[in-house]
C-alpha positions in Angstrom: -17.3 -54.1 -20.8 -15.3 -55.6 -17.7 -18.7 -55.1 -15.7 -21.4 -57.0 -17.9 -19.0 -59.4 -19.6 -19.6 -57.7 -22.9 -16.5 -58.5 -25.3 -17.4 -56.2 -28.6 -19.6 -52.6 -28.6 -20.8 -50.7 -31.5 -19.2 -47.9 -32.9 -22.0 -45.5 -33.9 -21.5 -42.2 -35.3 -24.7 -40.0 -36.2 -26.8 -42.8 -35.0 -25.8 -44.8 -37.5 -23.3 -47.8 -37.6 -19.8 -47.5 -38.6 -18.2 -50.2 -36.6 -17.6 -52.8 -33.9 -15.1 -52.5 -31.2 -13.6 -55.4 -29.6 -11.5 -56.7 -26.7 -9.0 -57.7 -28.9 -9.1 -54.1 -30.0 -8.5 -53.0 -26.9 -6.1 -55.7 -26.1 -3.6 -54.9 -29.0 -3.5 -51.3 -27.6 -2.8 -52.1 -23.9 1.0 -53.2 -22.9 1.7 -56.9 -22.9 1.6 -57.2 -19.0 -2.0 -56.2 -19.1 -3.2 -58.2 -21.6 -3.7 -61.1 -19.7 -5.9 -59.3 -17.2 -8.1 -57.4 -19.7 -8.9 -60.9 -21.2 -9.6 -62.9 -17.6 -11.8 -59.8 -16.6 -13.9 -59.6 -19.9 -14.0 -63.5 -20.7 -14.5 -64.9 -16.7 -18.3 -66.4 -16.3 -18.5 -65.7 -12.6 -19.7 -62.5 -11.0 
């Protein structure tokens, strides 16, 4: 996600949809501190 700037995936299971995952998903998961970095990394236009 960090890579290609992507901020939500697709949850598949058996091929077929079941969900979106996002990086505010992820973000509510990691601790405070990191937050702030997961968001800059995802969200920053510049390669």
């Amino acid at each position: 996600m960090v890579e290609y700037k992507i901020r939500r995936l697709p949850v598949l299971e058996n091929e077929e949809l079941i969900g979106l995952i996002s990086q505010a998903d992820l973000a509510a998961k990691l601790p405070e501190d990191k937050v702030g970095e997961l968001v800059e990394a995802i969200s920053a236009t510049s390669r």
